[in-house]
LUMTOR-863471 format. One record per residue (C-alpha): x, y, z; residue in one letter; residue number from 1. Coordinates in steps of 0.5 Angstrom, whole numbers. Example, Ala and Ser with C-alpha at 12.3 -4.5 7.8 and 13.67 -1.06 7.14 Angstrom:
2
25;-9;16;A;1
27;-2;14;S;2
END
This chain:
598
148;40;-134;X;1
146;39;-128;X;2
138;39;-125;X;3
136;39;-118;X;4
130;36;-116;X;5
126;38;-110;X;6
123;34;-104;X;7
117;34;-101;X;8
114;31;-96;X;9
107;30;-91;X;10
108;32;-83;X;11
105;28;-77;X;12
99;33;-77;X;13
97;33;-84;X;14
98;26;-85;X;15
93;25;-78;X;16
88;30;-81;X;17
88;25;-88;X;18
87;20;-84;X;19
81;23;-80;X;20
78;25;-86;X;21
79;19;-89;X;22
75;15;-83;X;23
69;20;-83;X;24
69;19;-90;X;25
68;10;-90;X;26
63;11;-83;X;27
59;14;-87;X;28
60;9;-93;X;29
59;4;-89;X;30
53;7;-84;X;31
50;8;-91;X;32
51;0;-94;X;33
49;-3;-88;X;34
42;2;-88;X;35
41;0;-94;X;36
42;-8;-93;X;37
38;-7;-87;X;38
33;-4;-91;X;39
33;-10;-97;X;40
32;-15;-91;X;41
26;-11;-87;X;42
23;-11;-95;X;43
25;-19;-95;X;44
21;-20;-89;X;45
15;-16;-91;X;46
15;-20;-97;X;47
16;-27;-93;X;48
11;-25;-88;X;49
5;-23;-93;X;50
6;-29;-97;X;51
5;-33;-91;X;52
-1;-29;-89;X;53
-4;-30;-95;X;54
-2;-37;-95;X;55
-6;-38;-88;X;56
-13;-34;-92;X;57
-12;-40;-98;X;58
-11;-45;-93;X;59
-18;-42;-88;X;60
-23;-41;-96;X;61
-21;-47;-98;X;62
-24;-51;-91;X;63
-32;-52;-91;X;64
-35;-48;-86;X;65
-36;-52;-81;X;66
-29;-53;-80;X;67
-27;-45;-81;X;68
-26;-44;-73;X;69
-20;-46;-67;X;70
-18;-51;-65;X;71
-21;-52;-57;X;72
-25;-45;-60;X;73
-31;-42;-61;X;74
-33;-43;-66;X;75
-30;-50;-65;X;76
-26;-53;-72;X;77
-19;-54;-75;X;78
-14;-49;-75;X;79
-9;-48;-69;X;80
-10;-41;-65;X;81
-2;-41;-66;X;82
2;-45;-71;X;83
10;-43;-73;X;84
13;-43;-79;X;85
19;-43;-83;X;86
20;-39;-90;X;87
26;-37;-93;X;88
30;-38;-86;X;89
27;-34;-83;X;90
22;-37;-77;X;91
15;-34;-76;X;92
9;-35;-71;X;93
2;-34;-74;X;94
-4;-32;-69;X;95
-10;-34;-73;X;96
-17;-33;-70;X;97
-23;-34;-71;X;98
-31;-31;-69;X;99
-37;-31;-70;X;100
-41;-24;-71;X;101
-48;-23;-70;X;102
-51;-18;-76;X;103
-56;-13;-74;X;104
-60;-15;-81;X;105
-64;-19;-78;X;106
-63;-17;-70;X;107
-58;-20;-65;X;108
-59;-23;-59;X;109
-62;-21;-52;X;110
-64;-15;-58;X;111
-70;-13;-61;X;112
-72;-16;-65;X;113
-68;-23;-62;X;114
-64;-27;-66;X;115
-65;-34;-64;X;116
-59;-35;-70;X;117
-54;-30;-68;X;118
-47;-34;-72;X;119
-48;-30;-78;X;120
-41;-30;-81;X;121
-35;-31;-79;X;122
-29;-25;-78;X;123
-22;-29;-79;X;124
-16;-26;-77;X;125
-9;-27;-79;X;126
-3;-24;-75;X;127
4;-26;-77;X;128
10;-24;-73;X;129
17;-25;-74;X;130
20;-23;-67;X;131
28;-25;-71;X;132
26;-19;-75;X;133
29;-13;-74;X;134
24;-7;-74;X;135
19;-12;-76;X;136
12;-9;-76;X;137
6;-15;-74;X;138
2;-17;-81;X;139
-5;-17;-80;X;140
-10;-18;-85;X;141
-18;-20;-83;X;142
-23;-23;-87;X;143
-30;-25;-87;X;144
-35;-32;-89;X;145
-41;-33;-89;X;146
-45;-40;-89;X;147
-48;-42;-96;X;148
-54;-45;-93;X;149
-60;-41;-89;X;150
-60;-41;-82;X;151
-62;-45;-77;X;152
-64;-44;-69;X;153
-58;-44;-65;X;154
-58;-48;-59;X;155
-52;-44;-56;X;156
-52;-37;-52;X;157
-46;-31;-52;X;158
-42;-29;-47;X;159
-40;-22;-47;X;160
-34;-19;-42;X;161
-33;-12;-40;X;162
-27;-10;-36;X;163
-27;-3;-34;X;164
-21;0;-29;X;165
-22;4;-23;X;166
-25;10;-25;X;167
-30;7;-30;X;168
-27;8;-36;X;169
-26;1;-41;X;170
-20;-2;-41;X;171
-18;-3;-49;X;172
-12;-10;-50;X;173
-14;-14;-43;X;174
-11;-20;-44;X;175
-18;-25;-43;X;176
-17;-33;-42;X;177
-23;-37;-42;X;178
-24;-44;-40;X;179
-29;-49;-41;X;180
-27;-56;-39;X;181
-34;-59;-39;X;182
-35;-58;-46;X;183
-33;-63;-52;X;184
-27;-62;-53;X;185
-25;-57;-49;X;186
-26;-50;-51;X;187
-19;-45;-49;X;188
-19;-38;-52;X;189
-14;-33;-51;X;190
-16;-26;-55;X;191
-16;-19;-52;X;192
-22;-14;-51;X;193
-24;-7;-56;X;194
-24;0;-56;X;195
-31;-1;-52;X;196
-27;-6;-46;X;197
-31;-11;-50;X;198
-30;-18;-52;X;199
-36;-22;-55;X;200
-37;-29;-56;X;201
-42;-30;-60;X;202
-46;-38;-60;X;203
-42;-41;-54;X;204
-45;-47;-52;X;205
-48;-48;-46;X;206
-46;-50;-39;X;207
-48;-48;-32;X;208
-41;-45;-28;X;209
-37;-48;-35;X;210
-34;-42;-36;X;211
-27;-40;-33;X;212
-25;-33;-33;X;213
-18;-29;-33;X;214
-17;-22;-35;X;215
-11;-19;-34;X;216
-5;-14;-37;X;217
2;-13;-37;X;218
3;-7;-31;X;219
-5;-8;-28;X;220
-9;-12;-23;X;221
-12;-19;-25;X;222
-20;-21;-24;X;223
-22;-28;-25;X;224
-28;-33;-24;X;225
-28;-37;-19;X;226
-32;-45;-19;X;227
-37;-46;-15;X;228
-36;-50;-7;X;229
-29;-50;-8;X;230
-25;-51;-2;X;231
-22;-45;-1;X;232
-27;-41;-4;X;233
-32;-45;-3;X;234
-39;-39;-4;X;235
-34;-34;-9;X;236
-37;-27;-10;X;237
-36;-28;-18;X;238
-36;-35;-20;X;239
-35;-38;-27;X;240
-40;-36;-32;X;241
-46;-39;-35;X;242
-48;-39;-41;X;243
-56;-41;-43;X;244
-59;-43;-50;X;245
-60;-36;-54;X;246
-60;-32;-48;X;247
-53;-27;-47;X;248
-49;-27;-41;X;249
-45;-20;-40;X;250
-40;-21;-34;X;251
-36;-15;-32;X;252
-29;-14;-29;X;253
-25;-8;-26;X;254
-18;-8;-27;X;255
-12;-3;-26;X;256
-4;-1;-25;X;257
-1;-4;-20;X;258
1;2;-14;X;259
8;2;-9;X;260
6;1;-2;X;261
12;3;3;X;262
12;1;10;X;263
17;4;15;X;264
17;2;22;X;265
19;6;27;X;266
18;9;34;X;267
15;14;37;X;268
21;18;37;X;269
21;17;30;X;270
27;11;31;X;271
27;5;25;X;272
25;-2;29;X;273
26;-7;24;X;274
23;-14;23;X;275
17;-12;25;X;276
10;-18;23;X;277
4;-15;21;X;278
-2;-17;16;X;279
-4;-13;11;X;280
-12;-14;9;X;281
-15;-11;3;X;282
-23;-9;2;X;283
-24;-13;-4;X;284
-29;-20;-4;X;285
-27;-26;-8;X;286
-32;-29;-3;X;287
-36;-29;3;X;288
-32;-26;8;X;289
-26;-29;4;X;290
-22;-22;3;X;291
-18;-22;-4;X;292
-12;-20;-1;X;293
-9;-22;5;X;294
-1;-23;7;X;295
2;-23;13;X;296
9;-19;12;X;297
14;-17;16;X;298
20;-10;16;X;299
27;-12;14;X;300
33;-10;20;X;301
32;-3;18;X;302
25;-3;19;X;303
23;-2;12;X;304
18;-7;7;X;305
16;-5;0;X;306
12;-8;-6;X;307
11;-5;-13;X;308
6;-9;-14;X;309
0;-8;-10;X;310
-7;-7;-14;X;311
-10;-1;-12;X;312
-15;-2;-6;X;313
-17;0;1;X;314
-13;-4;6;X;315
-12;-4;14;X;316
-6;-7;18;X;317
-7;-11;24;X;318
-1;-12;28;X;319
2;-19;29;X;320
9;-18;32;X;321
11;-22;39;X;322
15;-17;42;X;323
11;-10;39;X;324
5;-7;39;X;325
3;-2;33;X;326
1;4;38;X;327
-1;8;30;X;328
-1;7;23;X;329
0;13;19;X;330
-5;14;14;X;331
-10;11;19;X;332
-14;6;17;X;333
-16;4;12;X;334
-11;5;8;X;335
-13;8;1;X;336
-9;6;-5;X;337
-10;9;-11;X;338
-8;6;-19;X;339
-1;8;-21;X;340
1;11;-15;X;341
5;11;-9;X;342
4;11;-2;X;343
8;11;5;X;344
6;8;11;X;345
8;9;18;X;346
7;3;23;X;347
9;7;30;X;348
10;1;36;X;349
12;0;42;X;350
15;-6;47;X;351
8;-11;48;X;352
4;-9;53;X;353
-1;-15;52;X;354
-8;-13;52;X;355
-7;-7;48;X;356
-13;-3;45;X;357
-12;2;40;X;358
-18;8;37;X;359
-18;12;32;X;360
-23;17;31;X;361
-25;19;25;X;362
-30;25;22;X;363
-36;21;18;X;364
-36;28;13;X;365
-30;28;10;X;366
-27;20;14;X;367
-20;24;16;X;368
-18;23;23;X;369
-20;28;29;X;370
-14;32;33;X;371
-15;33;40;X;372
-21;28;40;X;373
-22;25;49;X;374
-22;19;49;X;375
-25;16;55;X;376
-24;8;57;X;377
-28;5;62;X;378
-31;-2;65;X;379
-35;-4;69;X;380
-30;-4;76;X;381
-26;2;77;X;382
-21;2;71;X;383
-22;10;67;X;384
-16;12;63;X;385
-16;18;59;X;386
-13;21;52;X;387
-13;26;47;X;388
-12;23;40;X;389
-6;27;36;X;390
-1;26;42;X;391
5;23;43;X;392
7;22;50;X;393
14;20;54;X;394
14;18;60;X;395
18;16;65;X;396
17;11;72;X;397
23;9;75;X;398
30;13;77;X;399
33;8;81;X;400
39;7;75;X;401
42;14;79;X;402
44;20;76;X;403
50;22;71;X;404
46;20;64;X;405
46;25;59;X;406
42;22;53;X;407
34;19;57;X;408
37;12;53;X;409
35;8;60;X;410
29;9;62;X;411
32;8;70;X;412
37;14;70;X;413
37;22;70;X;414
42;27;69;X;415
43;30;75;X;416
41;31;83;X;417
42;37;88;X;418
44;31;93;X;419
37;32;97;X;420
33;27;93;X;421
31;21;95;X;422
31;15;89;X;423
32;9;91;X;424
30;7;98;X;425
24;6;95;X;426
23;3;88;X;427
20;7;82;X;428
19;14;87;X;429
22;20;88;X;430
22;23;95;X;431
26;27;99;X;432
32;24;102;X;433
31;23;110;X;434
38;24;113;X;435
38;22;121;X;436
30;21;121;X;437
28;29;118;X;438
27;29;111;X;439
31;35;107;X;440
26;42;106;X;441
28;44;99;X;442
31;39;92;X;443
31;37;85;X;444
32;33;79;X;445
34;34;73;X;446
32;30;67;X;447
36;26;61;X;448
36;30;55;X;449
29;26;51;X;450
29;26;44;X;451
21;26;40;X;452
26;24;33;X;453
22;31;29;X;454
20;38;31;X;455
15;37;36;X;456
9;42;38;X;457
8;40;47;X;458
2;40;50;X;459
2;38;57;X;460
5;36;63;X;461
3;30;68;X;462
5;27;74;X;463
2;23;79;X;464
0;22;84;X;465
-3;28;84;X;466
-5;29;91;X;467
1;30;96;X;468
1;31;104;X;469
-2;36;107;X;470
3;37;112;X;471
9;39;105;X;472
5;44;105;X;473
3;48;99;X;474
6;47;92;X;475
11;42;94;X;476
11;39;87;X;477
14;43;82;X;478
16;43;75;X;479
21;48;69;X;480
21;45;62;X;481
28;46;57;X;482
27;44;51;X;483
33;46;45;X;484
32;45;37;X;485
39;42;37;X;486
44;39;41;X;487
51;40;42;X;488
56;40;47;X;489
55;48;48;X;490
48;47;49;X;491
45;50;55;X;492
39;48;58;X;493
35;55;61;X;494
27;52;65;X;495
21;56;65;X;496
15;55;67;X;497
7;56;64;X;498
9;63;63;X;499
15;62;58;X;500
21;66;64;X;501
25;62;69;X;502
21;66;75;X;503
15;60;75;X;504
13;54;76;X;505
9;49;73;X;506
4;46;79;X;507
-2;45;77;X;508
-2;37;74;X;509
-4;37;66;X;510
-2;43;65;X;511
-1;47;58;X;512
6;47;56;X;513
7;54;55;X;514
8;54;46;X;515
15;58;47;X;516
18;51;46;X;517
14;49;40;X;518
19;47;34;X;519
23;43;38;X;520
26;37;38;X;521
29;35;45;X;522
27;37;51;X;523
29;36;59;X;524
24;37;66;X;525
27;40;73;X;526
23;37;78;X;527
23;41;86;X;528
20;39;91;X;529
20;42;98;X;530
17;41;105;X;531
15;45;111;X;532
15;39;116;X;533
21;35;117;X;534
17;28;118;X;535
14;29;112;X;536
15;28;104;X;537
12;30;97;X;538
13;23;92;X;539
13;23;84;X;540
11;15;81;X;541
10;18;74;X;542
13;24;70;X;543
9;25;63;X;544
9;29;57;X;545
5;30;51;X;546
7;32;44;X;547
5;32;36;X;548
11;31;32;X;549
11;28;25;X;550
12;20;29;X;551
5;21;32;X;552
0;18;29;X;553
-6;22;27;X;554
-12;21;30;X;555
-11;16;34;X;556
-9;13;42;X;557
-7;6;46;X;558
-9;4;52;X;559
-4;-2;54;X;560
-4;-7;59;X;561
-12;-8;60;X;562
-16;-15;62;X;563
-20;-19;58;X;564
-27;-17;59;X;565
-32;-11;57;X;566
-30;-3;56;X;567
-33;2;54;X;568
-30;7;49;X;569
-33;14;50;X;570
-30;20;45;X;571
-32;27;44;X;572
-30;33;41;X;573
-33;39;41;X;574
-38;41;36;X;575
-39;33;35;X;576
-43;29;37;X;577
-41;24;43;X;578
-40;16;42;X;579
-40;11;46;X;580
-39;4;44;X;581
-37;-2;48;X;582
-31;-7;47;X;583
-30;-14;48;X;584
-22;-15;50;X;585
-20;-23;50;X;586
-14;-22;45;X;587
-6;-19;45;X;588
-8;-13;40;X;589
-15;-10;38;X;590
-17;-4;33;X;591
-22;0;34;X;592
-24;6;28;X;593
-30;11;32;X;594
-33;15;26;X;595
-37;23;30;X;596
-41;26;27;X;597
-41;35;27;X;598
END
């Protein structure tokens, strides 16, 4: 007789489904095991880290009074503020501190009634941390002492520290350091402020300036005393404290998160200008005239500085560079930066002119800078300029580099003339081309194309000298403008005059720029001149337009290339009252801020 047996056997799929099956199973195993010796090890460490806490009380209680105090302390005695242990392998740091307390029983001090013997207890602390410890939780346990016999009247004061932030509000875990070095032995404590902003150290010895102060905080500001006739403080605005006998000290700090300050060079056609110098100097006092912040910086090759770490204050630039002039700031000065925050500043400069005075005028309600403000300069000979705040200008001077520039790149160069246009025969001119002794009756010029670097708002046309031969008759100067938002090789470039059609021109010197052309970018001027006699000529040393874009500094203007002496600055704005101020001009770069008031 014969039997069959029958054969069967897995395939691949149901063999790689057990296999899944079987990970999924022995990572939660596992997960579970290693959870559960981590969980036996954090007890461990708890366990460990208790004992020695409790071992550190046993050691503080068994201490006579008068040695229950730190190491360099107040109260002065024998127990390190720091100390590190090993217990069962694993290694502790354990952070003792001691203080007296003043109890109200009997009144406190500088109170009413005034407790000459303010030290009436002692509060210990005892915090163990195991920072080799996984999840390990800081062990504090607190206690306190009382002296066995009565009190007696302290020869010693308090020292009470308040810090507060920007807004008034108490800062609770400030970091305070104090040191005395003119005490026996020298006193250091390290300790952290209440809920209340307070730390209290109560019977401090005496010392005249003894007490050196530093409160700080991870991501915030540092305030600190400083010692009296020191070189380079020498009339300090807050110097080290003073503890008198059985009087309190109370002295105050403000600190604050730290704020991004981002400077961008640029010019006025919003173009990035690296390696620019400037000093940036802040509000806050240390001493007499000695500002707490006072750095001289500098833009990188792409014209950009930043700092993560600047305290919160009201800061002003100064322009510093060799070869620039800081035409603008934008915020104006100050600059205000606030706690945990950020703020963006643009430096708009200019190739140096020296002698250059820069006025920003400012409203005295609201301190915002006034648009449109006129600016008069004048001294005591005939020098007079005039500008308006808020407004850009590009000019040009100079055409003797021929014509065929399509881009305004060189400040010598145009785009185009009719061939009865005079450039060159005299330098910085343009005229009439004189052929055979007779000047042509009719030409023009067409301009590069100029870039203001944003969207712009134009506002005047301006050229001189204003005033032309009589004998070139009426209007024998004239100008069309032709803006466009982009450009492209297509772009066409269609001039209108004051009335927005190509049938007018502009002949009046500062005239308005017809608003058609307003939210452009880029922007051309033709230039007509005619004659009715042939011996005679119209001439243009200077081509101007005034503008505001998002490059223009707000509420400011410059004057360039002035001489040393004294200016007087008048502004006015209507619905203001006029200001006249005088200027003293003796270095490269001065900043003057005007405040109006309605």
């Amino acid at each position: 007789m014969r039997y069959r047996t029958h054969s069967k056997s897995f395939t691949l799929i149901e063999t790689l489904v057990g296999v899944a099956v079987f990970l999924v199973i022995a990572t939660a195993v596992y997960q579970a095991y290693t959870s559960l010796f981590t969980l036996i090890n954090l007890n461990q460490y708890k366990i460990l880290g208790l004992n020695l806490a409790n071992e550190q009380f046993e050691i503080a209680r068994n201490l006579s009074y008068s040695d229950v105090g730190e190491i360099s302390g107040i109260p002065n005695g024998k127990i390190p503020h720091v100390q590190n242990f090993t217990r069962g392998g694993i290694p502790f740091i354990v952070i003792f501190t001691v203080r007296n307390i003043d109890l109200p029983f009997d009144g406190t001090i500088g109170g009413a009634p005034n407790d000459l013997s303010p030290a009436d207890n002692k509060l210990i602390e005892v915090q163990v941390n195991c920072p080799a410890c996984k999840n390990f939780i800081p062990i504090i346990l607190t206690t306190t002492i009382a002296p066995k016999n009565l009190e007696t009247a302290s020869n010693n004061g308090a020292l009470f520290i308040k810090v507060f932030d920007g807004s008034g509000q108490p800062v609770q875990n400030a970091d305070v350091h104090i040191v005395n070095t003119l005490a026996d032995p020298d006193i250091i404590i390290d300790d952290v402020t209440d809920v209340n902003g307070m730390l209290q150290i109560v019977d401090a010895p005496t010392g005249v300036n003894a007490y050196a102060i530093t409160i700080s905080k991870s991501g915030y500001s540092t305030a600190r005393t400083y010692p009296p006739e020191d070189m380079e403080n020498p009339n300090p605005i807050q110097p080290n404290a003073t503890v008198v006998i059985q009087q309190v000290t109370q002295i105050s700090f403000s600190i604050d998160q730290l704020s991004v300050l981002y400077f961008s060079s640029i010019n006025s056609i919003c173009a990035p200008v690296g390696g620019i110098d400037f000093k940036l100097v802040g509000s806050k006092l240390i001493g007499v005239n000695l500002p707490k912040y006072s750095q001289n910086l500098i833009t990188n090759g792409s014209g950009s500085y930043s700092n993560s770490s600047v305290e919160w204050d009201s800061y002003i630039v100064k322009s510093l560079d060799d070869s620039y002039d800081i035409i603008g700031v934008n915020p104006p000065n100050f600059i205000a930066l606030n706690p945990n925050s950020s703020q963006n500043v643009q430096l708009v400069v200019t190739s140096k002119n020296p002698k250059g005075l820069s006025v920003t005028v400012k409203d005295s309600s609201t301190g915002l800078p006034i648009a449109d403000a006129t600016v008069n300069l004048t001294d005591t000979g005939e020098y007079f300029s005039s500008k308006k705040t808020d407004r850009g200008y590009i000019n040009q001077t100079d055409w003797s580099g021929g014509s065929g520039q399509v881009v305004f790149t060189d400040i010598v160069k145009y785009f185009y003339d009719d061939g009865n246009i005079d450039t060159s025969s005299q330098e910085g001119e343009i005229k009439l081309r004189n052929v055979f002794g007779e000047y042509n009756p009719v030409g023009y010029l067409e301009s590069s194309t100029i870039d203001t670097g944003s969207d712009s708002n134009f506002h005047n046309i301006i050229w001189s000298p204003t005033d032309q031969p009589i004998a070139s008759g009426e209007n024998s100067v004239k100008f069309q403008v032709a803006t466009n938002r982009e450009i492209t090789a297509t772009t066409t470039w269609d001039y209108k005059g004051p009335d927005g059609t190509v049938s007018t021109y502009y002949t009046l010197v500062n005239s308005n720029i017809n608003s058609i052309h307003d939210n452009d970018r880029f922007v051309r001027y033709k230039v007509f001149l005619s004659t009715e006699s042939s011996t005679s000529t119209p001439n243009i040393s200077d081509i101007a337009f005034t503008y505001t874009s998002s490059c223009t500094p707000p509420g400011q203007v410059i004057f360039s290339g002035l001489s040393d002496g004294i200016y007087t600055v008048s502004v006015s704005k209507e619905g203001y009252t006029t200001s006249d101020t005088e200027v003293s001009i003796s270095s490269d770069w001065k900043e003057e801020i005007i405040i109006l008031s309605p």
